[in-house]
C-alpha positions as CSV (number, residue, x, y, z in Angstrom):
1,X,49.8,1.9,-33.8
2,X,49.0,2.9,-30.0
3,X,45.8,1.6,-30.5
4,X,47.2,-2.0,-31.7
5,X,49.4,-2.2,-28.3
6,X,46.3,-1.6,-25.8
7,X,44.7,-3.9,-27.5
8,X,47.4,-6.5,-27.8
9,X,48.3,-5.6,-23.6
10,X,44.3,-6.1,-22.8
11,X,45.0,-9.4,-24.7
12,X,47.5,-10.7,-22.6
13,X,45.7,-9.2,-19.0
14,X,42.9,-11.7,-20.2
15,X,44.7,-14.5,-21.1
16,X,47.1,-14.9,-17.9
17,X,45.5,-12.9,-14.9
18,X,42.7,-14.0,-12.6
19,X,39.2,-13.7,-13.2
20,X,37.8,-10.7,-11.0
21,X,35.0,-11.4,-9.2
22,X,32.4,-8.6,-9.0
23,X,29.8,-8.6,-6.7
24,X,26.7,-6.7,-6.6
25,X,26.1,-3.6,-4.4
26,X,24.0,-2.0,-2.0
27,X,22.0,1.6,-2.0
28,X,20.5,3.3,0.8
29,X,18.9,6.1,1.8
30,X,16.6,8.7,3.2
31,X,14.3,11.0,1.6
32,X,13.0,14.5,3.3
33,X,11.0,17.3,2.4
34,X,12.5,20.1,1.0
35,X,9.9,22.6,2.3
36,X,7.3,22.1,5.4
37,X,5.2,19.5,5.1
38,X,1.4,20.9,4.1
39,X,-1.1,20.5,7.0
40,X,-3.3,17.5,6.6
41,X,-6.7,18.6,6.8
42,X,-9.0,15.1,7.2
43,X,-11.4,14.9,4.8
44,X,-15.0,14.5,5.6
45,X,-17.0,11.3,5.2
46,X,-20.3,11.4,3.8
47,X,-21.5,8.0,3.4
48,X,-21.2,4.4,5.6
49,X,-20.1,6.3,8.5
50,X,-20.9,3.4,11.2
51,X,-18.0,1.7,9.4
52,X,-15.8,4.5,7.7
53,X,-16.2,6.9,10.6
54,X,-16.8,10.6,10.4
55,X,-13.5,11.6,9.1
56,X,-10.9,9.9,6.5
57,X,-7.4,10.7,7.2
58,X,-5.1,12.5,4.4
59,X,-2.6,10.3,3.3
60,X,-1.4,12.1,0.2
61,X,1.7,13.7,2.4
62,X,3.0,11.8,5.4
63,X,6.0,13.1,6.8
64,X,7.8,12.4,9.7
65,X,10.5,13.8,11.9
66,X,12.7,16.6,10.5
67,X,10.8,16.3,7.2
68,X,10.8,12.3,6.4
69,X,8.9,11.4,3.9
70,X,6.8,7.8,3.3
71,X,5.6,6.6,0.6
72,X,8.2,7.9,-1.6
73,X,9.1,5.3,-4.8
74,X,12.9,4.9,-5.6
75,X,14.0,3.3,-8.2
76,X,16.8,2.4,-10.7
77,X,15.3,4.3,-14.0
78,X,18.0,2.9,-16.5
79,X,17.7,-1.0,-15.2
80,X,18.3,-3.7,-17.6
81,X,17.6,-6.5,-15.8
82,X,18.2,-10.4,-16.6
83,X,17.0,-13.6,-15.6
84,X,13.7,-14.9,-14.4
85,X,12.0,-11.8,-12.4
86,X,10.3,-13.4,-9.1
87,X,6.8,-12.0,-8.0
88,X,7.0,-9.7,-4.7
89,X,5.8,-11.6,-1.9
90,X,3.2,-11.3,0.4
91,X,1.4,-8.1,-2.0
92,X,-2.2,-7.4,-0.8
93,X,-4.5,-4.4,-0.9
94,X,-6.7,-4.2,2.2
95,X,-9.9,-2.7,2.5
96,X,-10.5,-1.8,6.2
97,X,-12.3,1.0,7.7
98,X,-12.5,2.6,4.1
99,X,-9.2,3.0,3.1
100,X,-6.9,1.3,0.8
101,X,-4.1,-0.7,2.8
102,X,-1.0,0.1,2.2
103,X,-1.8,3.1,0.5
104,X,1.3,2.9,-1.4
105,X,3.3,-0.2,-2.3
106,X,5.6,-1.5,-5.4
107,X,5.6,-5.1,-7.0
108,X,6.9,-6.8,-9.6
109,X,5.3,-7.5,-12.7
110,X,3.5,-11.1,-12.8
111,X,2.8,-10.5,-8.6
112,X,-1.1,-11.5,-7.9
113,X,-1.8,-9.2,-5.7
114,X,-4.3,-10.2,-3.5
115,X,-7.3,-7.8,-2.7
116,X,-9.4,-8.2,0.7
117,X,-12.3,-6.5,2.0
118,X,-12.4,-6.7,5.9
119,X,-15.5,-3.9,5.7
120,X,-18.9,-5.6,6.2
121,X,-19.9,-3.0,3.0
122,X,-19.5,-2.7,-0.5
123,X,-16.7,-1.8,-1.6
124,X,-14.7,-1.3,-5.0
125,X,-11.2,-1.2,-6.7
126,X,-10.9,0.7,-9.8
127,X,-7.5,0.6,-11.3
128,X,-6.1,3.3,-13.7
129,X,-3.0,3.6,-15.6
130,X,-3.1,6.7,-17.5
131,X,-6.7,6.9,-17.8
132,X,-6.9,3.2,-18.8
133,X,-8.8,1.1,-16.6
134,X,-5.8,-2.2,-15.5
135,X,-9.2,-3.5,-13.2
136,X,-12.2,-3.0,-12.3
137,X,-13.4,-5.2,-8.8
138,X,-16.9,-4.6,-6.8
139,X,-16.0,-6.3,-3.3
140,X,-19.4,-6.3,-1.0
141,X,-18.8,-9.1,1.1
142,X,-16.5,-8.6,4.4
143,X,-13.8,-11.2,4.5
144,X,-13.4,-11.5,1.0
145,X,-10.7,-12.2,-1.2
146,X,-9.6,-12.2,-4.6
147,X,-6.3,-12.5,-6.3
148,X,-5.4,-10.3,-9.0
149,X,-2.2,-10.8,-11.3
150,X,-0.4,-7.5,-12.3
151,X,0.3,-8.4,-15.8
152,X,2.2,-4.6,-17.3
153,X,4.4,-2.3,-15.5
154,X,3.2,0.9,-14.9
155,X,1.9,3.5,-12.5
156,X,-1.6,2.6,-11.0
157,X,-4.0,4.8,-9.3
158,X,-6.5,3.1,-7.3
159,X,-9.9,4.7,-6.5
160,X,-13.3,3.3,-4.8
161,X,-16.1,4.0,-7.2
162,X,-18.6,2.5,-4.3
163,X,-19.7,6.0,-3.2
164,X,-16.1,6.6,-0.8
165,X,-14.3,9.3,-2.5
166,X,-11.5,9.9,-0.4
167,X,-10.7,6.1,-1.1
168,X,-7.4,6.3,-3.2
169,X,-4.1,4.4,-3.6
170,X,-1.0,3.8,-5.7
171,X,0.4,1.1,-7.1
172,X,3.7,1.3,-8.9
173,X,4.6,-1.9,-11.0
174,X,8.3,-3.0,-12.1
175,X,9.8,-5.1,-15.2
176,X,13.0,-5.5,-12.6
177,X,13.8,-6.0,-9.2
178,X,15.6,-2.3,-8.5
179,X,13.1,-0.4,-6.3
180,X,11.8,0.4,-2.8
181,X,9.4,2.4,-1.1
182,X,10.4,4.8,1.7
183,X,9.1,3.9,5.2
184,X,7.4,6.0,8.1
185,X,11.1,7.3,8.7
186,X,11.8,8.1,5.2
187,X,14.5,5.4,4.4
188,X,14.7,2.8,1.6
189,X,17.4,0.1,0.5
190,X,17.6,-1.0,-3.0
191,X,19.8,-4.3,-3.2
192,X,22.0,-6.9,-5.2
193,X,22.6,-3.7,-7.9
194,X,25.4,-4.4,-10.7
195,X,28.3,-2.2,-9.9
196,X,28.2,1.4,-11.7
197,X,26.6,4.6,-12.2
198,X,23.0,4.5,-12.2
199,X,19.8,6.7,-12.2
200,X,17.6,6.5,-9.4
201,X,14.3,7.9,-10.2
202,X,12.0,9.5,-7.1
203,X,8.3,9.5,-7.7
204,X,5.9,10.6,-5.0
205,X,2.1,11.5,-5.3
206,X,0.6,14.9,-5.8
207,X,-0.1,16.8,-3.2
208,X,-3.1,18.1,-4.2
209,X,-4.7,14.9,-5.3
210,X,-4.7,16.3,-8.8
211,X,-2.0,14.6,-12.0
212,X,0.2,11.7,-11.9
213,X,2.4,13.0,-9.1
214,X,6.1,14.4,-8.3
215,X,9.3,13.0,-9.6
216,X,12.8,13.7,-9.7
217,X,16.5,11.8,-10.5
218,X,19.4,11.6,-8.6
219,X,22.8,9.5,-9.4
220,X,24.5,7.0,-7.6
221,X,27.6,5.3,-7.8
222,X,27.7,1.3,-6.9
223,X,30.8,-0.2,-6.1
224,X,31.3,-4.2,-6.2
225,X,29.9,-5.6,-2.8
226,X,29.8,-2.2,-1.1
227,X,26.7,0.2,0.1
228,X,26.3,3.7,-0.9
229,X,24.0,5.9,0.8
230,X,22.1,9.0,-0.4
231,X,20.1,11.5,1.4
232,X,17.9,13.0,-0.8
233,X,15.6,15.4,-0.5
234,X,11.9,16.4,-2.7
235,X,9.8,19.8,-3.2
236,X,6.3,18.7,-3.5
């Protein structure tokens, strides 16, 4: 019977109140280190030196100021997302001076990510996801470009099979619009998120070069057109 008389006063809410309007919500953030950041030691070159130089710098950890961390991935790990999903604009991968530029970056799936060479020597991008090659693109001619659609989502790990080693890169691809990637001072801003709990996923690569990287979960509460804000910290 108590259940009948909610149901019957939800009934009547609906029939003569207003419609509420709910906007979507903001969520920003920083991410630090929870422990010192590991020394990066450059790592030697040991071929096309007149265009790579002598020494490669160590991207895999780049913090900042009081432990800030780039190239950290946030994202919404329980997204269900609706409607037409629009291609990140502007996505490249540069080649210059023997590194992969950005060395980290998110898109959407469907983006044609548009791969350069701006080295006057061969060069290649070999794309995994798991161990499965996503593509595989020898680039020897300086100025060139090529555009590649991302067609799954996934994690990618890029690597130069062209003799450069050290030449390595992520790409992390998205079936929704609910990520960011942290920049030199460790922020990010994920936007237009339904109102709600949510799980926001942290992924960041390994330290060591070795395995498919670090992750951890946080949650967040989004309130109709308001910003919550999270600082966040991750043990590499």
């Amino acid at each position: 019977m108590k259940r009948s008389s909610i149901l019957l006063v939800a009934g009547i809410v609906t029939a003569f109140a207003a419609p509420v309007a709910w906007a979507n919500g903001e969520v920003t953030g920083t991410v630090r280190l929870a422990d010192a950041a590991p020394k990066a030691v450059p790592i030697p070159v040991a071929k096309d030196s007149g265009t790579c130089g002598r020494e490669a710098p160590n991207e895999a950890v780049l913090a900042g100021e009081h432990g800030a961390l780039r190239n950290v991935v946030v994202f919404v790990k329980d997204a269900h997302f609706e409607g037409k999903l629009a291609p990140s604009a502007g996505a490249s991968l540069d080649q210059k001076q023997c590194r992969y530029i950005p060395h980290v970056q998110a898109l959407t799936v469907g983006t044609p990510l548009s791969l350069m060479n701006n080295d006057g020597i061969l060069h290649n991008v070999h794309a995994n996801d798991t161990g499965m090659t996503v593509f595989n693109v020898a680039m020897p001619i300086k100025g060139q470009k090529l555009p590649i659609p991302m067609r799954k989502p996934g994690l990618v790990k890029l690597q130069c099979d062209a003799g450069h080693t050290w030449m390595n890169g992520w790409i992390y691809v998205f079936d929704h619009p609910y990520f960011a990637v942290t920049d030199q001072h460790g922020t990010f801003s994920i936007k237009d998120l339904p109102p709600g709990e949510h799980t926001l996923e942290l992924w960041h690569e390994p330290a060591d070069g070795k395995g498919a990287g670090v992750r951890t979960t946080a949650k967040v509460v989004v309130q109709s057109g308001a910003v919550a804000h999270l600082d966040l910290t991750l043990k590499l």
